[in-house]
N, C-alpha and C positions, 0 to 999 in steps of 0.2 A: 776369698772371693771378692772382698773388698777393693784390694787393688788390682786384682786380675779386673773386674768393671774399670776402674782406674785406667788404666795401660789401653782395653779396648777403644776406650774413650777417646785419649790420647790419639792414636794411632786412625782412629774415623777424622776426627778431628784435622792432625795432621795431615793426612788424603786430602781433605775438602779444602784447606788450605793453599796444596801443591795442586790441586786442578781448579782452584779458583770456583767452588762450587758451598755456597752456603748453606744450602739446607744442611749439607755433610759436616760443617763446621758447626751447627747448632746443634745437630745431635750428637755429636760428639764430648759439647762440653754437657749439654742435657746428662749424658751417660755417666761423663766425671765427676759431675758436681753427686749425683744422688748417691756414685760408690763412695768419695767421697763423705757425705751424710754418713753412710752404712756404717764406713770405716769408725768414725767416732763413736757410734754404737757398740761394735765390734766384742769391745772391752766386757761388755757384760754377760753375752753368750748365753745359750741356754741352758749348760750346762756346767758342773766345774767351779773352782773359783770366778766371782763373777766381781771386779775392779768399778767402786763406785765412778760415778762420774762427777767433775763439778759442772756448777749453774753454766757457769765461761763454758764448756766444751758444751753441753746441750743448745745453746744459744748458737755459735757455731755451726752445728748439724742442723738445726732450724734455718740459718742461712745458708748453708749448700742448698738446700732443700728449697729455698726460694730460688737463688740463682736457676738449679736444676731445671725447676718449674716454668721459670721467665723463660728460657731456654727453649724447651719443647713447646710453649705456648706459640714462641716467636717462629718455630720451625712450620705451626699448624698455618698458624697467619701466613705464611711466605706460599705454603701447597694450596691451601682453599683459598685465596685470593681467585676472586672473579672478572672474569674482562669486562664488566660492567662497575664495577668499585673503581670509583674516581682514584686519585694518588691521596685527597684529601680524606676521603674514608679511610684507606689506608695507614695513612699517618696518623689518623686519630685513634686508633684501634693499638696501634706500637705505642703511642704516647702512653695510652692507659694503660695496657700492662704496662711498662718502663716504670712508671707511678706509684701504681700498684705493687712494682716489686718494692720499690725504693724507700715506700710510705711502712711495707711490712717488715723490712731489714729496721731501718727505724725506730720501727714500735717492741720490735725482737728483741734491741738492744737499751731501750728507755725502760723497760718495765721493770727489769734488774736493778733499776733505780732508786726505784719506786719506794716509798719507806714502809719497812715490814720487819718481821724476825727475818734472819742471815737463812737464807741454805743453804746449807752442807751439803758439800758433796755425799750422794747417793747412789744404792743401784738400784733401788725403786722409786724414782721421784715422784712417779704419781702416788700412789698410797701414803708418802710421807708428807708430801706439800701437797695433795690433789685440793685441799679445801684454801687455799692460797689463792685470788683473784690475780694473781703474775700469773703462776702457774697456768691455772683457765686461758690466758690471754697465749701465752703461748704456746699451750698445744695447739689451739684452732687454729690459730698463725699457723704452726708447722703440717697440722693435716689437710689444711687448706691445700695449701703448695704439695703437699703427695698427694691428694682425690681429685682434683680438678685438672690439674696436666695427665696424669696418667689415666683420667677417664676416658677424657678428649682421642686423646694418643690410641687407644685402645677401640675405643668406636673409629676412627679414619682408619686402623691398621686389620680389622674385622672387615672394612667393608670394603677396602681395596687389595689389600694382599693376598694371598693365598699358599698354601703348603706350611710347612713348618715356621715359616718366618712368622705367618698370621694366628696361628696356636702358639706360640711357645711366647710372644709379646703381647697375645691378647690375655693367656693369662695370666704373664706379669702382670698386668695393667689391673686386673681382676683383682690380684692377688694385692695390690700397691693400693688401691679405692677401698678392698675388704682392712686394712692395714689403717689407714686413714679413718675408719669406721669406726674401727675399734678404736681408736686414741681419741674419737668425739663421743661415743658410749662411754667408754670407762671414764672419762673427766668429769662429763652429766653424772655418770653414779658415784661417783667419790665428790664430788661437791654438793650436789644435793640432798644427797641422803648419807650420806658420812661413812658408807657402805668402803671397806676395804678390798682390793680385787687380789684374790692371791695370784695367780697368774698371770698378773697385766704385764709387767716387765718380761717376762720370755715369749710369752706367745708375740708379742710385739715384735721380739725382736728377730726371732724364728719367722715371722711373717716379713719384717722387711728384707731379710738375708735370701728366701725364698726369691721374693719377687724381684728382686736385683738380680739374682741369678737364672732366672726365666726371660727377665727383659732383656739383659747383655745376651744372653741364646739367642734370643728370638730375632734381637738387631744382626746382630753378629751373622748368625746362619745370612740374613738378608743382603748383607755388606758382601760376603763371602759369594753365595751365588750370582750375586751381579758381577764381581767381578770374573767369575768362572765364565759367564756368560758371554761378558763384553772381549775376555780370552778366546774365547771359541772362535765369534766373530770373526775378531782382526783373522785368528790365525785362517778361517776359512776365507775369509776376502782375498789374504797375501799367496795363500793357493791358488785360487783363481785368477789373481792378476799376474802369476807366475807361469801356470798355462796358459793365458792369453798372450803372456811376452813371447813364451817360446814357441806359440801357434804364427804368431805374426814375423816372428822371427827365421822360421824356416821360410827359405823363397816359394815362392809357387812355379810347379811345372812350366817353363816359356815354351810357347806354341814356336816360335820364331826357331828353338834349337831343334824340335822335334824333327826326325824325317820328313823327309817329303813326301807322299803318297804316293 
C-alpha cells in the first residue's frame, strides 16, 4: 500500500506539473511524502516477523512526515487565501510554515545527538526508549506533522466536498489525528508513569496503514472523477461544435433558385 500511495502521488503530482496547476503538485507530494513515512514503518507490520527499525530510519519517516505536512499545509494556504489578505499576509503565513518545517527537520535530526545511552535498533521504540527525553522530542515532532495537516485537510475536505471523495479522506484524516493521538498518549504514559503499552507498536502501525489507505481512496476517487468529469465536458462541447459546424455547413434553401410562383 506503501508505494501504491507512492506511485498515486507521483502521478497527481506529475498532472499538476504537465498542466501548470499547484495545488495538484502539492498534494501530490503531500500524498508521496506521508507513503513514503508509511513505507519505512512498513517493516514492522502487525503481524508476522516484524524487522526492528534503527533511530536513522525513524528519524527519516519523522521527516517525510514533515515535508508531508509542510506540503498539505502549503496546499491549504494556497485554496483559503482570501481576496482581502494582502501578498504580505500571505508571505508571512508560507515564511512560518517553511520555518516551522525547517526548524522541526533540525531538531529531528540534533537530538540523535544529544548525549545519552545508544538506541538500538527496535520494533518497539516507544516501550523501549519511551522514558528517554530524545525519544519524547521526537514523537511530538512526528505527531505534530500527522494531527495538524491532516486535521486541517479533513475539516476543508468535510466541508466542501461531497460523495465519496469527502468520506473516504475525511476519514483518513480521522483516522491520521486518532494515529497522532495515540503516539502523544502513549509517550505521556510511558514517560510519566513508566507504564509499558503492550500494543503501542501495531495498533500504531495498523492505524497509519489504514489511514494512508483511506486518504490515497479518497484523493484518488477525487482526481479520478474530475477528470471523468472535465472528459464528459470536452467530449459534449466537441459534439456540439460539431453539429453546429455541420448546421452552418449545409447551405440554406435560396429563395433566388426557388420557382417562380
Amino acid at each position: 500500500m506503501s508505494w501504491l500511495g507512492f506511485l498515486v502521488g507521483m502521478v497527481v503530482f506529475g498532472r499538476g506539473m504537465w498542466r501548470g496547476v499547484k495545488t495538484q503538485q502539492l498534494l501530490g507530494i503531500g500524498i508521496a511524502f506521508y507513503a513514503l513515512a508509511m513505507r519505512q514503518f512498513a517493516r514492522l507490520g502487525v503481524s508476522g516477523v516484524r524487522v526492528p527499525m534503527t533511530t536513522d530510519e525513524r528519524v527519516w519517516a519523522a521527516t517525510f512526515a514533515v515535508a508531508a505536512g509542510t506540503a498539505m499545509l502549503a496546499l491549504l494556504l494556497i485554496i483559503m487565501k482570501q481576496p482581502r489578505d494582502s501578498a504580505k499576509t500571505h508571505r508571512r503565513r508560507v515564511i512560518g510554515l517553511c520555518v516551522s518545517a525547517v526548524s522541526s527537520t533540525v531538531v529531528l535530526r540534533a537530538v540523535s545527538w544529544l548525549p545519552g545511552p545508544e538506541l538500538l535498533p527496535s520494533n518497539d521504540f516507544l516501550n523501549a526508549y519511551g522514558a528517554d527525553l530524545r525519544v519524547v522530542i521526537y514523537e511530538l515532532i512526528f505527531a505534530a506533522w500527522l494531527g495538524l495537516p491532516l486535521g486541517a485537510l479533513g475539516l476543508f475536505v468535510f466541508r466542501f466536498q461531497r460523495g465519496i471523495t469527502r468520506w473516504a479522506t475525511f476519514a483518513g484524516c480521522v483516522l491520521g489525528v486518532g494515529w497522532a493521538g495515540w503516539k502523544v498518549a502513549g509517550t505521556a504514559v510511558r514517560y510519566f508513569t513508566g507504564e509499558v503499552i503492550p500494543l503501542e507498536s501495531p495498533v500504531s502501525v495498523a492505524t497509519g496503514l489504514t489511514a494512508l489507505t483511506l486518504l490515497v481512496s479518497g484523493l484518488l476517487s477525487g482526481q479520478i472523477s474530475g477528470a471523468l468529469r472535465r472528459a464528459r465536458e470536452t467530449r459534449e462541447y466537441t459534439l456540439a461544435r460539431r453539429a453546429d459546424d455541420e448546421r452552418h455547413a449545409t447551405p440554406a434553401p435560396d429563395s433566388a433558385n426557388s420557382p417562380a410562383a
